[in-house]
C-alpha positions as CSV (number, residue, x, y, z in Angstrom):
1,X,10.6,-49.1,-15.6
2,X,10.7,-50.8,-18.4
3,X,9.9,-48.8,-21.7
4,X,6.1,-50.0,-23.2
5,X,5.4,-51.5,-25.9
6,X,4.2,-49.0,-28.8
7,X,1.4,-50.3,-31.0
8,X,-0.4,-48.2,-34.1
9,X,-3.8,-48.4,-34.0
10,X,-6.4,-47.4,-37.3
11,X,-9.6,-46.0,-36.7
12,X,-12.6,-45.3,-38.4
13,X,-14.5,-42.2,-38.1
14,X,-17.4,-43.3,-35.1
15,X,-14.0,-44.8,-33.1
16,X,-12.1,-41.3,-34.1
17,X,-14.9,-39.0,-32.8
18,X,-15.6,-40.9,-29.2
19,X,-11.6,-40.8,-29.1
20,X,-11.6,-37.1,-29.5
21,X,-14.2,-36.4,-26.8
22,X,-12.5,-38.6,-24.4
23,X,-9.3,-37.4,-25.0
24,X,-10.1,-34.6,-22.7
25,X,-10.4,-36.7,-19.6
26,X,-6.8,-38.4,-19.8
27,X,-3.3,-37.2,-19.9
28,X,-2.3,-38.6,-23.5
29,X,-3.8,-40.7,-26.1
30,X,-1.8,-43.8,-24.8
31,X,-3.6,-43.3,-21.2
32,X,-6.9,-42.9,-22.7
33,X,-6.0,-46.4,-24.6
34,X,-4.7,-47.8,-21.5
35,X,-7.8,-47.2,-19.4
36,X,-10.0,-48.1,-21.8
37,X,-8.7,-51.3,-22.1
38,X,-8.4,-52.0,-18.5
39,X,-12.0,-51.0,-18.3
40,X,-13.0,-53.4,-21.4
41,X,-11.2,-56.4,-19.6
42,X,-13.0,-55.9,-15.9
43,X,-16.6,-55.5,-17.1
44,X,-16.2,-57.5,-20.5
45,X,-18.9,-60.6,-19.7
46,X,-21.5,-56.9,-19.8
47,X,-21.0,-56.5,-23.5
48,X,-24.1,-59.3,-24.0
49,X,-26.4,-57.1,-21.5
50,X,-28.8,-54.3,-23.2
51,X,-27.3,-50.7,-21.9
52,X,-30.6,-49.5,-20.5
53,X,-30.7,-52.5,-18.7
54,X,-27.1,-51.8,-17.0
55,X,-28.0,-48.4,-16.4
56,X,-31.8,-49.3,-15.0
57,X,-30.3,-51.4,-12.3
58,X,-27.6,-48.7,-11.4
59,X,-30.1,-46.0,-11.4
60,X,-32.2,-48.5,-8.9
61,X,-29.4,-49.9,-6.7
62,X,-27.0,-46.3,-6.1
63,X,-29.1,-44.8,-4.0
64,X,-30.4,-47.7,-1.5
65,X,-34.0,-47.0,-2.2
66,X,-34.0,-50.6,-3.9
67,X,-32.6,-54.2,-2.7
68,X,-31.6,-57.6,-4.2
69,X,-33.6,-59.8,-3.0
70,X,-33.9,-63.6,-3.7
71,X,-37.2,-64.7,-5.3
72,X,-37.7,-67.4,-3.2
73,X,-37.4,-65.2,0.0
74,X,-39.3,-62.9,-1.7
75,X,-42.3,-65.5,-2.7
76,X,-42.0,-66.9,1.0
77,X,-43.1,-63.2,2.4
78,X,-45.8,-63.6,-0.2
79,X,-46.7,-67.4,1.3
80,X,-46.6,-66.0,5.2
81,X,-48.5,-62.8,4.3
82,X,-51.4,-64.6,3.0
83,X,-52.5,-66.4,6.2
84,X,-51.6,-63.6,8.4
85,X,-54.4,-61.6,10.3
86,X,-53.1,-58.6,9.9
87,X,-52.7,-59.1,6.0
88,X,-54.8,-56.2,4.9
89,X,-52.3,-53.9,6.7
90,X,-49.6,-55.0,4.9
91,X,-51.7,-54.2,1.6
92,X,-53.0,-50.9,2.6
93,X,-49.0,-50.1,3.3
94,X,-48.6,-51.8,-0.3
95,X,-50.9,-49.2,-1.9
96,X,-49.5,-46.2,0.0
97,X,-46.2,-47.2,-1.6
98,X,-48.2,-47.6,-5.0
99,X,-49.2,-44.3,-4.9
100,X,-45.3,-42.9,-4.3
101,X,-44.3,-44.8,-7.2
102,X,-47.5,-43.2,-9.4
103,X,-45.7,-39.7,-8.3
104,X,-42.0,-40.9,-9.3
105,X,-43.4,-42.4,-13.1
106,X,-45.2,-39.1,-13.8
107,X,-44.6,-38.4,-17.3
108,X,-43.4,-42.0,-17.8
109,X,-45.2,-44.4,-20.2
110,X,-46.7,-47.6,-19.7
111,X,-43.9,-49.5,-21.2
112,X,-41.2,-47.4,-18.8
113,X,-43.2,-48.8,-15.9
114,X,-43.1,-52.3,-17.2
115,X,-39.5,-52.5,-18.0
116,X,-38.6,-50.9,-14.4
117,X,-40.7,-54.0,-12.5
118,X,-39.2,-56.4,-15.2
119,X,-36.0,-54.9,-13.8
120,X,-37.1,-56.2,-10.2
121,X,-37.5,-59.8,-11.6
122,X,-41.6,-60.1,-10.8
123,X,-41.8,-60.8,-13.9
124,X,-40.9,-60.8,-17.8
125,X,-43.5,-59.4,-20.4
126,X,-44.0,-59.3,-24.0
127,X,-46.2,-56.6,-25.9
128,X,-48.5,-57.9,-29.2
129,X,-51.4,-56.1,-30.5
130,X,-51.4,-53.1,-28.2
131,X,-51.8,-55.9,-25.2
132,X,-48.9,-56.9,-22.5
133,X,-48.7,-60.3,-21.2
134,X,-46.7,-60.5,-18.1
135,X,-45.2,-63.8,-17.2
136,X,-44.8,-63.9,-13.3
137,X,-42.2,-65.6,-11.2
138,X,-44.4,-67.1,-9.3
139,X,-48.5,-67.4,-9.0
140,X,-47.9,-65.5,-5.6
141,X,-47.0,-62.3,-7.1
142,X,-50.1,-61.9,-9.0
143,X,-51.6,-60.0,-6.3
144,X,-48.9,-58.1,-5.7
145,X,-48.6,-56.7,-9.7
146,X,-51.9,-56.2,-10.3
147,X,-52.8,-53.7,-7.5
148,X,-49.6,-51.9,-8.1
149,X,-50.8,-51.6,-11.4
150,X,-53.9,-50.5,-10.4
151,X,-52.6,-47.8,-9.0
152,X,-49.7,-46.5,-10.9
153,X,-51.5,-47.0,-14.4
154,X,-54.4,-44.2,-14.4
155,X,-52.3,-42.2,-12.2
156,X,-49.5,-41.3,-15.2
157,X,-52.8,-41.6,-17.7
158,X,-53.3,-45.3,-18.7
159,X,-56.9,-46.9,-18.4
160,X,-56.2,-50.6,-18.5
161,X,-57.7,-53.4,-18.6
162,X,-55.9,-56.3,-15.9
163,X,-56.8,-60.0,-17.0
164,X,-55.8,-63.0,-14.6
165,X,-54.3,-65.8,-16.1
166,X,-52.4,-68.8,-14.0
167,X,-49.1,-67.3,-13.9
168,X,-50.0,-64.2,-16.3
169,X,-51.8,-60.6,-16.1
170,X,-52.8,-59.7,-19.3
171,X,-52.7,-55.9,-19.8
172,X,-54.7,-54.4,-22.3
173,X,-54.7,-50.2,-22.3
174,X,-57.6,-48.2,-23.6
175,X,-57.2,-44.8,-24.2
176,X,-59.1,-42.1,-22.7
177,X,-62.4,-41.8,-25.1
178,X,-63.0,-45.6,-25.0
């Protein structure tokens, strides 16, 4: 094997400390380098993605409780759901499920909630003024939000107000006394 190539690296002290409490996972130094680089050039195109993003879609995905699907199969469910007969079963089911989520975001806040249904792409939202307006992928969602919202938001302590807009909810929470 050929011998490698030595290089002389200077760091400063943030870069010094997370070397020193990795150093305990590798062999040498040089390994530690090695794999650090190796693991900088595979996930490299993730260095423009928020962390907590990255982590919120691990956290969903690991344990199969979640699935990718496409939006557009996703909004054609939506389409065929509204003109079935037995609709109101499928939103009974919907609220069931509601109520299981309300349990898992105990302690969570309103924001938390948000950002994890962001994370499932129904839609993206912006906060001003105490409000949230959530920009939906799709008209047919809005249904499908709201009374998930519904549900989950007084459950983990959040009276809210829920505005319709085409394409929007508007979510404005009140606290407790109001």
């Amino acid at each position: 094997m050929k011998n490698p190539v030595r290089v002389t690296v200077a760091l400063d002290e943030k870069s010094l400390k997370i070397m020193n409490e990795l150093r305990g996972e590798f062999e040498s130094q040089s390994e530690l380098i090695r794999e650090v680089l190796k693991f900088y050039y595979e996930f490299r195109e993730l260095k423009s993605v928020r962390r907590e993003i990255i982590l919120r879609y691990v956290e969903m995905l690991r344990n199969g409780e979640h699935v990718v699907l496409d939006i557009d199969h996703f909004i054609a469910l939506m389409k065929f759901l509204g003109s079935h007969p037995e609709r109101e079963q499928f939103w009974e089911i919907h609220r069931d499920i509601a109520r299981a989520h309300a349990d898992e975001f105990a302690g969570k806040d309103l924001e938390y909630v948000l950002r994890r249904l962001e994370a499932c792409n129904l839609f993206r939202f912006t906060a001003k003024d105490g409000e949230y307006t959530l920009v939906l992928s799709s008209e047919l969602l809005k249904n499908f939000v709201k009374s998930f919202l519904e549900i989950v938001l007084p459950f983990i302590g959040y009276n809210v107000e829920i505005k319709e807009e085409f394409m929007k909810l508007r979510v404005k929470p009140f606290s407790v006394s109001d």
